[in-house]
N, C-alpha and C positions, 0 to 999 in steps of 0.2 A: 504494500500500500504506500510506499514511499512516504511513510511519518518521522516526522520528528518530533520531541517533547521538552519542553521544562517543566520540570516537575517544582512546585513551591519549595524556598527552603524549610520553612516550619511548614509540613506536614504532619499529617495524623497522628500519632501523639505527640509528636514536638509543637503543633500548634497553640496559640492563645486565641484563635477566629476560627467563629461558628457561623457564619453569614450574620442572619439577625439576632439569630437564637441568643446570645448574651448579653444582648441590649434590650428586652419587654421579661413582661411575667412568666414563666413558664407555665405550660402545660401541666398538671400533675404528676401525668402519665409518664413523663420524661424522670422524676424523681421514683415512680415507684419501677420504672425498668431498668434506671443505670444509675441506681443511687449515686456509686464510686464515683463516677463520671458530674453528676448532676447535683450531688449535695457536697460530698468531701472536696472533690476536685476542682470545682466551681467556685468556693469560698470567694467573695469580693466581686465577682464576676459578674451574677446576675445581676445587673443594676438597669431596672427601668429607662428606656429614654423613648421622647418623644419620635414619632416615625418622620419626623425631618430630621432630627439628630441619627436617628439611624441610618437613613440615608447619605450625610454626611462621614459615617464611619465608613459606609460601604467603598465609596465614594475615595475617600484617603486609603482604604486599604486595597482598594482596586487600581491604584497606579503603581504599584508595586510590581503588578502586572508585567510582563516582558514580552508579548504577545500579544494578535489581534483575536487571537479564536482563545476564548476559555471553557475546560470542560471540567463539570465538579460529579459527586455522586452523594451528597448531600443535601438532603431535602432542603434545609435552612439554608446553604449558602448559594444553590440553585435559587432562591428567592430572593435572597439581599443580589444576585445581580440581578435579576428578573425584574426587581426594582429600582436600579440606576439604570439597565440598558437606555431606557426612555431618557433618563438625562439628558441634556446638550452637552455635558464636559465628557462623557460616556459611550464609546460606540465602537 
């Protein structure tokens, strides 16, 4: 298929970005399926922000980017871009 990849350098668990998921309230269901992940590991983390503040996070952590085509396999960070694509600084 003649691909090439950059892969992020904080990846899966070296990551501190979950798309949006670390910016709003969680879901419950996220605490009673991956506590470790969701309540220990998260400490400080989940912190509410408004959905233009989220937007703005996505937004800083998507020029990071090195590449025109991004592909994720996370449902939260498929949605934090899904929410800037539309942007004008974004595309």
């Amino acid at each position: 298929m003649n691909v090439d990849y950059v892969e992020a350098p904080e990846n899966r668990e070296n990551t501190e970005f979950c798309g949006a998921s670390l910016y709003r309230t969680q879901p419950v269901r996220n605490s009673k399926l991956a506590p470790k992940h969701y309540l220990t590991g998260a400490e400080g983390k989940l912190v509410p922000h408004t959905p233009e503040e989220q937007e703005q996070i996505m937004e800083e952590y998507c020029k990071s980017y090195t590449t025109s085509t991004v592909i994720c396999y996370c449902h939260y960070c498929l949605e934090g871009l899904f929410t800037i694509e539309s942007t004008s600084s974004f595309k």
